[in-house]
Chimera marker file (.cmm) of the C-alpha trace (Angstrom):
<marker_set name="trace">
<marker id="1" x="233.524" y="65.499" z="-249.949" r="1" g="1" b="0" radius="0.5"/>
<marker id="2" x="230.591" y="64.238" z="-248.283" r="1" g="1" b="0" radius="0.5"/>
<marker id="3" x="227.337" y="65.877" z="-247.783" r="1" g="1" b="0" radius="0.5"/>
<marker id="4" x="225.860" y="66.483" z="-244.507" r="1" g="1" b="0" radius="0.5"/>
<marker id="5" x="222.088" y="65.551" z="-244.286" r="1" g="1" b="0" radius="0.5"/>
<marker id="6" x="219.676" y="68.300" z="-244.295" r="1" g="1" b="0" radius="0.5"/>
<marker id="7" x="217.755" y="66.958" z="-241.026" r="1" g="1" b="0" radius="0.5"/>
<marker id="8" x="219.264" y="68.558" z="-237.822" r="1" g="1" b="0" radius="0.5"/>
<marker id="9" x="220.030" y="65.958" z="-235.232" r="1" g="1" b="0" radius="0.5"/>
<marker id="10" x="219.120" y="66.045" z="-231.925" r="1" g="1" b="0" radius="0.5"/>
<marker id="11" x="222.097" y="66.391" z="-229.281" r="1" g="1" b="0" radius="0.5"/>
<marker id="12" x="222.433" y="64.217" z="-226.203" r="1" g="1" b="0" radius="0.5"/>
<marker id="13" x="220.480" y="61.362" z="-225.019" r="1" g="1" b="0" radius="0.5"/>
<marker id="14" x="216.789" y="60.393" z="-227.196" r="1" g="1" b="0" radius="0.5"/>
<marker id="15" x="213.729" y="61.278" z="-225.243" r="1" g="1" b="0" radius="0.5"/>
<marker id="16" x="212.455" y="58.278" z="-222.809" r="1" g="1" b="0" radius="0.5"/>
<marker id="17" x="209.168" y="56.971" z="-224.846" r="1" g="1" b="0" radius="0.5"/>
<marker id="18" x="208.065" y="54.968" z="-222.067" r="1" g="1" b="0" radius="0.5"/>
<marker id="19" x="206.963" y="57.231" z="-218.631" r="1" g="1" b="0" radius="0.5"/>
<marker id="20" x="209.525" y="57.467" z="-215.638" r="1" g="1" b="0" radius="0.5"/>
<marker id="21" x="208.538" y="54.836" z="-213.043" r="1" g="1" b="0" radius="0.5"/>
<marker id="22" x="208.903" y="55.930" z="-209.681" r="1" g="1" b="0" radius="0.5"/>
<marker id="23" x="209.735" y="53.643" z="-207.101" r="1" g="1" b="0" radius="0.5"/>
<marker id="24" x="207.532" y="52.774" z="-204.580" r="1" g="1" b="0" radius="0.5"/>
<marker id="25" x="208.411" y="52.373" z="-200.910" r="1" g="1" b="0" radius="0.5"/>
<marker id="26" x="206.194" y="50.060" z="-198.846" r="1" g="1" b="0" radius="0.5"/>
<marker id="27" x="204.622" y="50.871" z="-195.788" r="1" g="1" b="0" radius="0.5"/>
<marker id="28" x="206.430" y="49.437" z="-192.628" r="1" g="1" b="0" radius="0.5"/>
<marker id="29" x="204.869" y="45.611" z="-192.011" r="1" g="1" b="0" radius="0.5"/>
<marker id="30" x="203.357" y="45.529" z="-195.083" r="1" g="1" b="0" radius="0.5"/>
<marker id="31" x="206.136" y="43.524" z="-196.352" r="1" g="1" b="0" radius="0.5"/>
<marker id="32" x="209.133" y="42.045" z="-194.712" r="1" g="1" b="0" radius="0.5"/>
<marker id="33" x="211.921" y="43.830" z="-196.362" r="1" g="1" b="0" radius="0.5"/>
<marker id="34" x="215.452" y="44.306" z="-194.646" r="1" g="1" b="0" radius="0.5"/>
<marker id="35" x="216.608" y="47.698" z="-192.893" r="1" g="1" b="0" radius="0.5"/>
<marker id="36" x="219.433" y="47.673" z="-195.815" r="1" g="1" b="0" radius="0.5"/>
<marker id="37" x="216.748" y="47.086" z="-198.830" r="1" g="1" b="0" radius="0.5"/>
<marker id="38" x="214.383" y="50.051" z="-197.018" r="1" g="1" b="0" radius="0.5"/>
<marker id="39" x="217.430" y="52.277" z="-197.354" r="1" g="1" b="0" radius="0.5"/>
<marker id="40" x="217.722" y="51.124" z="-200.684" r="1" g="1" b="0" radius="0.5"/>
<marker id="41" x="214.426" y="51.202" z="-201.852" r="1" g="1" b="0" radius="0.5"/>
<marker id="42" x="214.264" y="54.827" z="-200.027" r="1" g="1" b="0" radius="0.5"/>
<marker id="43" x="217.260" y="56.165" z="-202.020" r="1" g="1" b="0" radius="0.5"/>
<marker id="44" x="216.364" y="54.847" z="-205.469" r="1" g="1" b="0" radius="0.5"/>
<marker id="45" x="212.848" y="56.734" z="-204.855" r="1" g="1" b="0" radius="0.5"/>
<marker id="46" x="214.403" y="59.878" z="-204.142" r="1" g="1" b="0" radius="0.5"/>
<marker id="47" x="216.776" y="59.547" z="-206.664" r="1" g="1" b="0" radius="0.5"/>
<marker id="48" x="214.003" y="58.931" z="-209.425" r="1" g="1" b="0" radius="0.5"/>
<marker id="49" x="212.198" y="61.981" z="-208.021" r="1" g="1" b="0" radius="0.5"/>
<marker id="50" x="215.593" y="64.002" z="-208.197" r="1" g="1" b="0" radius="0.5"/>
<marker id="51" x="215.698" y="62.735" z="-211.987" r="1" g="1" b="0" radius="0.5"/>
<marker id="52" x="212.117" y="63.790" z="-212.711" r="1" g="1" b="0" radius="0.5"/>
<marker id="53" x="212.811" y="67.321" z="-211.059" r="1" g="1" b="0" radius="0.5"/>
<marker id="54" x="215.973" y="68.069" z="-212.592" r="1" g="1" b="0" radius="0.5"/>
<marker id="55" x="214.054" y="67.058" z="-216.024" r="1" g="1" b="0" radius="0.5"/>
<marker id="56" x="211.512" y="69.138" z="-215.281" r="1" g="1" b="0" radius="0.5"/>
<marker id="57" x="213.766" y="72.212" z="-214.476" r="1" g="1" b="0" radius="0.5"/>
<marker id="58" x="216.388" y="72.376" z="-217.332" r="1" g="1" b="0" radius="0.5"/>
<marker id="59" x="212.708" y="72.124" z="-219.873" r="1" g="1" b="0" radius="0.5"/>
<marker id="60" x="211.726" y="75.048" z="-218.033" r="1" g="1" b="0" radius="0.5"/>
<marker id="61" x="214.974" y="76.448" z="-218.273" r="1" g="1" b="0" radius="0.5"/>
<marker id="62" x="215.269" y="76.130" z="-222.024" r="1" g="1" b="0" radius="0.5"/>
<marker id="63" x="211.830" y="77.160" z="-222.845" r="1" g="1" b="0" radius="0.5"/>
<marker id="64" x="212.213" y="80.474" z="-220.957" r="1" g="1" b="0" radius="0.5"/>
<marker id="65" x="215.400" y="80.697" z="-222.828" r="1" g="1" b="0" radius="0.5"/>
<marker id="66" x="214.064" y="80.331" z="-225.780" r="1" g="1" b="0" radius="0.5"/>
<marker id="67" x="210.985" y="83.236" z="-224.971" r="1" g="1" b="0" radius="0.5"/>
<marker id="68" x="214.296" y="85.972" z="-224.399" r="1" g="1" b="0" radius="0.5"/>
<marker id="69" x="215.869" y="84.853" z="-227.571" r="1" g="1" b="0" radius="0.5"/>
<marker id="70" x="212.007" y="85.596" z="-229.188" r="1" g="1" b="0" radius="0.5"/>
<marker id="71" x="211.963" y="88.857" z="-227.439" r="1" g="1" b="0" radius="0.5"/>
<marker id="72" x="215.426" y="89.571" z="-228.231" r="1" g="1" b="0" radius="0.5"/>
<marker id="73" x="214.874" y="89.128" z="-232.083" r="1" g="1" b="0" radius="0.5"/>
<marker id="74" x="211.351" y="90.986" z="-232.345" r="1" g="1" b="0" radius="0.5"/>
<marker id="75" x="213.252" y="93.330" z="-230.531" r="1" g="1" b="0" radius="0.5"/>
<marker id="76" x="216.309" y="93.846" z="-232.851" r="1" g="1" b="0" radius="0.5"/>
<marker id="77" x="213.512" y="94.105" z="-235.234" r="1" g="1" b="0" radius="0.5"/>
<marker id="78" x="211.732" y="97.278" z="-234.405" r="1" g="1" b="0" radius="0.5"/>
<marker id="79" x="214.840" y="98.505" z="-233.570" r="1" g="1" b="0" radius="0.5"/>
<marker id="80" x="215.485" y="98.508" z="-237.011" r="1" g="1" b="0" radius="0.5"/>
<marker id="81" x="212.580" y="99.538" z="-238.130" r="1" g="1" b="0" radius="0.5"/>
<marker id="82" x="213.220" y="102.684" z="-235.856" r="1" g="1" b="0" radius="0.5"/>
<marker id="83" x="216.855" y="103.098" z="-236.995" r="1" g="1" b="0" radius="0.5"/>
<marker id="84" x="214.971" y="103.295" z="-240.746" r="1" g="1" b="0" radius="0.5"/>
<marker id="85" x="212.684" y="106.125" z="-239.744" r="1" g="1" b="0" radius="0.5"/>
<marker id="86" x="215.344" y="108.409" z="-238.210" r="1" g="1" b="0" radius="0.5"/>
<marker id="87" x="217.080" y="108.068" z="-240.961" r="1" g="1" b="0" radius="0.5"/>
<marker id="88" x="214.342" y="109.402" z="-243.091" r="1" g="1" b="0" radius="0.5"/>
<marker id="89" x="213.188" y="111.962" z="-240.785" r="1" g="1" b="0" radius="0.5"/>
<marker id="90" x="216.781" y="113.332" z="-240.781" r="1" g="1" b="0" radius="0.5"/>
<marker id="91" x="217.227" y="113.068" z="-244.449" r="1" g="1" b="0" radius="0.5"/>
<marker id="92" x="213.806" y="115.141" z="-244.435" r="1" g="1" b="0" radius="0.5"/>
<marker id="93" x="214.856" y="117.741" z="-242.134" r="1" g="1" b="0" radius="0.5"/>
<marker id="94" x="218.032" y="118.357" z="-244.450" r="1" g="1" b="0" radius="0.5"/>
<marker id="95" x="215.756" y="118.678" z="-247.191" r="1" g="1" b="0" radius="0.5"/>
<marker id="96" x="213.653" y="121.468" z="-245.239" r="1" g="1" b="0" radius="0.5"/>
<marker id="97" x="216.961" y="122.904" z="-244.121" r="1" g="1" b="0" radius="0.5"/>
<marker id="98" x="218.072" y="123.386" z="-247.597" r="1" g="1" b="0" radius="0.5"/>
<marker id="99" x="214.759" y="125.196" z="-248.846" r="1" g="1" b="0" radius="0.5"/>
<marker id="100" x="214.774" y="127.032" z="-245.715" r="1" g="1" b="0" radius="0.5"/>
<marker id="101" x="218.495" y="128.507" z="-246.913" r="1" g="1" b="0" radius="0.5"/>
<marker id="102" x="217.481" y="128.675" z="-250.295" r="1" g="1" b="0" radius="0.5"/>
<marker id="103" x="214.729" y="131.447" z="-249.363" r="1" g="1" b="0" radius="0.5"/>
<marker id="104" x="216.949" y="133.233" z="-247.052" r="1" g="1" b="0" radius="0.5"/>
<marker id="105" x="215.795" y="132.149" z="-243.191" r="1" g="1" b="0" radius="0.5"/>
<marker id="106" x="219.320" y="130.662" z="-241.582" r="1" g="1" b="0" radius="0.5"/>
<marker id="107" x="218.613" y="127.865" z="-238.635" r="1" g="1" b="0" radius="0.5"/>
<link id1="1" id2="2" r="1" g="1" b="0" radius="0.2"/>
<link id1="2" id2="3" r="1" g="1" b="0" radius="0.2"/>
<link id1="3" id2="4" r="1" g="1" b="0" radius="0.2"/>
<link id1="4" id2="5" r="1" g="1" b="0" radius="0.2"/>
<link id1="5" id2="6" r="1" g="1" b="0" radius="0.2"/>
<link id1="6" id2="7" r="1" g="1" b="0" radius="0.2"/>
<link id1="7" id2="8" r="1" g="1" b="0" radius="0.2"/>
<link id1="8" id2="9" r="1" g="1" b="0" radius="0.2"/>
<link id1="9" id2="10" r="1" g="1" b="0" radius="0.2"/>
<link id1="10" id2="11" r="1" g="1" b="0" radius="0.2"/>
<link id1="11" id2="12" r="1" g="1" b="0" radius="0.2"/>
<link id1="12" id2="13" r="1" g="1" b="0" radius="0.2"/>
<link id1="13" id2="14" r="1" g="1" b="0" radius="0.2"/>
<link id1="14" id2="15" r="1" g="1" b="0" radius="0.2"/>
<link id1="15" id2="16" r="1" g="1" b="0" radius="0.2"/>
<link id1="16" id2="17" r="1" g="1" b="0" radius="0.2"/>
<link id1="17" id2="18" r="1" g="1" b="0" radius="0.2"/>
<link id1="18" id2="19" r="1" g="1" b="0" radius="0.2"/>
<link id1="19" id2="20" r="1" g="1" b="0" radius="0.2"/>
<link id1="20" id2="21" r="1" g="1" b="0" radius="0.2"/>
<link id1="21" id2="22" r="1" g="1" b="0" radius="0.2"/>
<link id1="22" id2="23" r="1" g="1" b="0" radius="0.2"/>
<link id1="23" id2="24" r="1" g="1" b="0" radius="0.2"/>
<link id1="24" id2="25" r="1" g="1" b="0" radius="0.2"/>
<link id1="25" id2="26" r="1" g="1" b="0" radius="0.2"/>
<link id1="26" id2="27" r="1" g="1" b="0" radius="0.2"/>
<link id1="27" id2="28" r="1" g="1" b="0" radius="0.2"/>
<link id1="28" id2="29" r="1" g="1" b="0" radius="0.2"/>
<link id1="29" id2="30" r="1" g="1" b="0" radius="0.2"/>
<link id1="30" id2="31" r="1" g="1" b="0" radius="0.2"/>
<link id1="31" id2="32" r="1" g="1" b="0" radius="0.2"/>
<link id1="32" id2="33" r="1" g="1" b="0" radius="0.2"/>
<link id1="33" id2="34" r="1" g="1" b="0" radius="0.2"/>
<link id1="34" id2="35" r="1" g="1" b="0" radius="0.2"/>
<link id1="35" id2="36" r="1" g="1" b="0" radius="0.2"/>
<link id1="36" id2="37" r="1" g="1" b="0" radius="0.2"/>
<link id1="37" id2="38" r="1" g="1" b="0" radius="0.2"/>
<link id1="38" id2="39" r="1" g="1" b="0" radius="0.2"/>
<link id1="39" id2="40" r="1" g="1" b="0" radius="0.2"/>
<link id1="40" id2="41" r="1" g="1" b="0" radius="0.2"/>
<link id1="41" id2="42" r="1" g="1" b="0" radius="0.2"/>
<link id1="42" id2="43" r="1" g="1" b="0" radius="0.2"/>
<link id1="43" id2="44" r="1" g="1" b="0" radius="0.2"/>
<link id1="44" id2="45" r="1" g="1" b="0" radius="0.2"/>
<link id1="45" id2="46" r="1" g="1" b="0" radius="0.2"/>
<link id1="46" id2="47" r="1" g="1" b="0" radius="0.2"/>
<link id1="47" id2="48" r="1" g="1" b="0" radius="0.2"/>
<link id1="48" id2="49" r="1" g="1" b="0" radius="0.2"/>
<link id1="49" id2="50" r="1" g="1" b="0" radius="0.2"/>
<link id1="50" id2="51" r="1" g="1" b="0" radius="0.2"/>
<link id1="51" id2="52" r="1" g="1" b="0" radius="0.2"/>
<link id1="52" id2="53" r="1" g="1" b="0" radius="0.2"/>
<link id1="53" id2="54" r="1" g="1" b="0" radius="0.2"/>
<link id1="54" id2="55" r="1" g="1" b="0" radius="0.2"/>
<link id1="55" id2="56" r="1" g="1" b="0" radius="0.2"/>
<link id1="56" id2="57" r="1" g="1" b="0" radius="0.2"/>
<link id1="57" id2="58" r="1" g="1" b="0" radius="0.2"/>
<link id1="58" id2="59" r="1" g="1" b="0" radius="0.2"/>
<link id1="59" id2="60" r="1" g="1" b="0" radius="0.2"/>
<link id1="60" id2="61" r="1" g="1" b="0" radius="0.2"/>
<link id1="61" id2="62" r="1" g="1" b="0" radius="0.2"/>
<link id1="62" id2="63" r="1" g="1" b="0" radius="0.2"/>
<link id1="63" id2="64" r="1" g="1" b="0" radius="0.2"/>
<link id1="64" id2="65" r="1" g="1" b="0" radius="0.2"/>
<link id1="65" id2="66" r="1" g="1" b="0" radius="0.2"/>
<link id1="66" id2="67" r="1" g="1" b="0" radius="0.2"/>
<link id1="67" id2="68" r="1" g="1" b="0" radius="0.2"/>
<link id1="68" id2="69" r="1" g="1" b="0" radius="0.2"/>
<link id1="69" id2="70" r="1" g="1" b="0" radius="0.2"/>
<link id1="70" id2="71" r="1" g="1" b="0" radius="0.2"/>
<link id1="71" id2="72" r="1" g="1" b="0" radius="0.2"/>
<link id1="72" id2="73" r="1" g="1" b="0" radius="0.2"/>
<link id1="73" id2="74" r="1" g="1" b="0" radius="0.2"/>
<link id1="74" id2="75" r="1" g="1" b="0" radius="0.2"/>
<link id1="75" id2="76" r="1" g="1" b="0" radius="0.2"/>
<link id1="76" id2="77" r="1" g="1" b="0" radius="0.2"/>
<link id1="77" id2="78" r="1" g="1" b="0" radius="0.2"/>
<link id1="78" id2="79" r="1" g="1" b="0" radius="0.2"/>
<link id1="79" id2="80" r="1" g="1" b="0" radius="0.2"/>
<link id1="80" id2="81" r="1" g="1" b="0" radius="0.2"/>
<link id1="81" id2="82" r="1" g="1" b="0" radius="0.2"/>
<link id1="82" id2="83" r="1" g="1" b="0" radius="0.2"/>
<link id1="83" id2="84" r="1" g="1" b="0" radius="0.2"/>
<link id1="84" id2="85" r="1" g="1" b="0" radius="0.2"/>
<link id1="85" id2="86" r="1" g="1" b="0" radius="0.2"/>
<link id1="86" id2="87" r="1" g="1" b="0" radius="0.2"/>
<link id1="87" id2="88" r="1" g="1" b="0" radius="0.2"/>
<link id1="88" id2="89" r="1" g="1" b="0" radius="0.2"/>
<link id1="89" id2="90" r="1" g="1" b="0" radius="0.2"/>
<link id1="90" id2="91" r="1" g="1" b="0" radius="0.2"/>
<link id1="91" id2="92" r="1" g="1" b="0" radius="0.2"/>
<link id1="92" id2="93" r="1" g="1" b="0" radius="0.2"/>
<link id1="93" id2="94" r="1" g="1" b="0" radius="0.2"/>
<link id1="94" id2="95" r="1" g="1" b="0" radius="0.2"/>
<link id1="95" id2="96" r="1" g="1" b="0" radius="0.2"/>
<link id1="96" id2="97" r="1" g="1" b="0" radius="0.2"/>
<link id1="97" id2="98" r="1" g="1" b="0" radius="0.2"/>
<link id1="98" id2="99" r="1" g="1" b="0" radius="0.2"/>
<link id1="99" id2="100" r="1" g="1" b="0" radius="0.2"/>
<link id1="100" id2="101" r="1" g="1" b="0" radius="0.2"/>
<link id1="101" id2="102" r="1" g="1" b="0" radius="0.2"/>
<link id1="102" id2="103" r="1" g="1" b="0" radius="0.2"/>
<link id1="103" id2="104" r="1" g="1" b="0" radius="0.2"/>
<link id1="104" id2="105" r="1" g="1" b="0" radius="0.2"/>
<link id1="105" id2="106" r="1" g="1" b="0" radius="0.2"/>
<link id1="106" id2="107" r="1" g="1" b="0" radius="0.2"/>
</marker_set>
């Protein structure tokens, strides 16, 4: 058998070290490019923006995911903790119940 490393991997595609360059588009006249590499250079812009966006929403996404599983837990927790003390308090309330009989009152 082999033994799987202790370190969790990371799943999907590493992290980009270097930052996102967006394209720019130059202004009309500024430089003498084609209708069909305008188009292009428009697309690739909005594309990269797109990228940067859809990044930007699915960290969001996870890190508000990740603030209900929190709240979820602390609140599994106390509930719990609540379960405990009913438990007691009922246990406690036989125990009264019992003396109660035991002197002759009947609840």
């Amino acid at each position: 058998k082999k033994s799987k490393p202790s370190l969790k991997r990371s799943v999907g595609r590493p992290e980009r070290q270097t930052p996102l360059e967006i394209t720019e588009v130059p202004r009309k006249g500024s430089v003498c490019l084609t209708p069909d590499q305008m188009r292009s250079l428009k697309y690739r812009r909005m594309r990269d923006l797109n990228n940067e966006a859809s990044k930007k929403c699915r960290k969001n996404r996870k890190v508000k995911q990740s603030v209900k599983e929190q709240g979820c837990q602390e609140l599994e927790e106390k509930n719990r903790m609540l379960k405990e003390k009913m438990l007691a308090k009922e246990s406690e309330i036989a125990v009264w119940r019992a003396k109660c009989r035991a002197i002759g009152y009947s609840l």
